[in-house]
C-alpha positions as CSV (number, residue, x, y, z in Angstrom):
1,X,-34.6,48.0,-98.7
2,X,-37.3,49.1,-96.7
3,X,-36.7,53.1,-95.6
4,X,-39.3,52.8,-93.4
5,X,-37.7,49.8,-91.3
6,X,-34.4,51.7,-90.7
7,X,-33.0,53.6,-87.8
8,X,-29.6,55.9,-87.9
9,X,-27.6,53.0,-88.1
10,X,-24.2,54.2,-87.6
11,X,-22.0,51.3,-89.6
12,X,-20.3,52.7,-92.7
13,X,-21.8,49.4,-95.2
14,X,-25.0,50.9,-94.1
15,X,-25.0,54.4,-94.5
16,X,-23.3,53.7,-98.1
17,X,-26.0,51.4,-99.3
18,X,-29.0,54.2,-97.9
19,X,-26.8,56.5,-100.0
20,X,-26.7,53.9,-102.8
21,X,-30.5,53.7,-102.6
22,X,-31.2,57.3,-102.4
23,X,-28.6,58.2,-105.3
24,X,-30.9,56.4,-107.7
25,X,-33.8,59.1,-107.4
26,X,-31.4,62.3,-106.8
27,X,-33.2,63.6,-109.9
28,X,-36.2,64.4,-108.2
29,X,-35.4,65.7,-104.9
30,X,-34.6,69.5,-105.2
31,X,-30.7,70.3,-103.7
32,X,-30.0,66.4,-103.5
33,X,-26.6,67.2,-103.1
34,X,-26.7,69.9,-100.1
35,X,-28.9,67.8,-98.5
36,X,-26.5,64.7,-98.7
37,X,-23.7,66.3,-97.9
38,X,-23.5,65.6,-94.3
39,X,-23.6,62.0,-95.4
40,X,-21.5,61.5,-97.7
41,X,-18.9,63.4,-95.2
42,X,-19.5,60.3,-93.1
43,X,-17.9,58.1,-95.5
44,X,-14.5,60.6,-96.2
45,X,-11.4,58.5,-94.9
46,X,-12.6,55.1,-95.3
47,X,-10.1,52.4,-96.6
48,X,-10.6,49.5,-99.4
49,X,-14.4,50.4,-98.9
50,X,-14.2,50.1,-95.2
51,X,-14.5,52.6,-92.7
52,X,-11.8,52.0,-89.6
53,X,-13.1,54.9,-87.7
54,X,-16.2,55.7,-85.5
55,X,-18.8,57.9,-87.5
56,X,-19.8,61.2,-85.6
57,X,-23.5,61.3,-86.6
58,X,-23.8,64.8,-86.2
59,X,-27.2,66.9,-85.9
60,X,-27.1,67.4,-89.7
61,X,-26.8,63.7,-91.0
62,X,-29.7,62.7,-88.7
63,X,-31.6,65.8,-90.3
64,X,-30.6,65.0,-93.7
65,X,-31.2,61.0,-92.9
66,X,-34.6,61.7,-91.4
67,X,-35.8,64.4,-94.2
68,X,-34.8,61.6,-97.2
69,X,-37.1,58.8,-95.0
70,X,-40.2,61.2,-94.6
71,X,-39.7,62.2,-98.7
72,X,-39.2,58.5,-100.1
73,X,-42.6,57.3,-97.7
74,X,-44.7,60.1,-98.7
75,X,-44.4,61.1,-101.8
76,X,-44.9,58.9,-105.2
77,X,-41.5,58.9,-107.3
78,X,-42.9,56.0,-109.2
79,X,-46.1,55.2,-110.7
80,X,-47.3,52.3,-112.9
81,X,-48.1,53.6,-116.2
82,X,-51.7,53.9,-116.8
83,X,-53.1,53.4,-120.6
84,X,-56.3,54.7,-119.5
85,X,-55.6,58.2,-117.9
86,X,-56.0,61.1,-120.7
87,X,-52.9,63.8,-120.5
């Protein structure tokens, strides 16, 4: 998935797999879980994986949605291991 390519896209299937993607690293962003929050709220009510509502993307998802883009394309989670470099 390329963070960089996507938009508030305002289908549940989305917003779950962003979530998905963004769940993997929680360990390294500081207060993952207050800053998802308004995200995961999104997917509350939703039925056999499916979401039968409209989402009301509110001011805080598309902060929260817009802060986790600008972390995962400008800071390195992951680096190749380098035999070289001295600790």
């Amino acid at each position: 998935m390329s963070v960089s390519l996507q938009t508030c896209d305002k289908t549940f299937q989305k917003v779950q797999v962003f979530l998905e993607f963004v769940n993997f690293y929680r360990h390294f962003i500081k207060i993952y879980s207050q800053i998802v929050s308004s995200l995961t709220g999104l997917l509350k009510g939703s039925k056999n994986e499916k979401k039968t509502e409209l989402f009301e993307w509110s001011k805080g998802s598309a902060k929260a949605f817009n802060y986790l883009k600008k972390v995962f394309m400008t800071v390195f989670i992951l680096v190749y291991f380098d035999s070289e470099l001295k600790n």
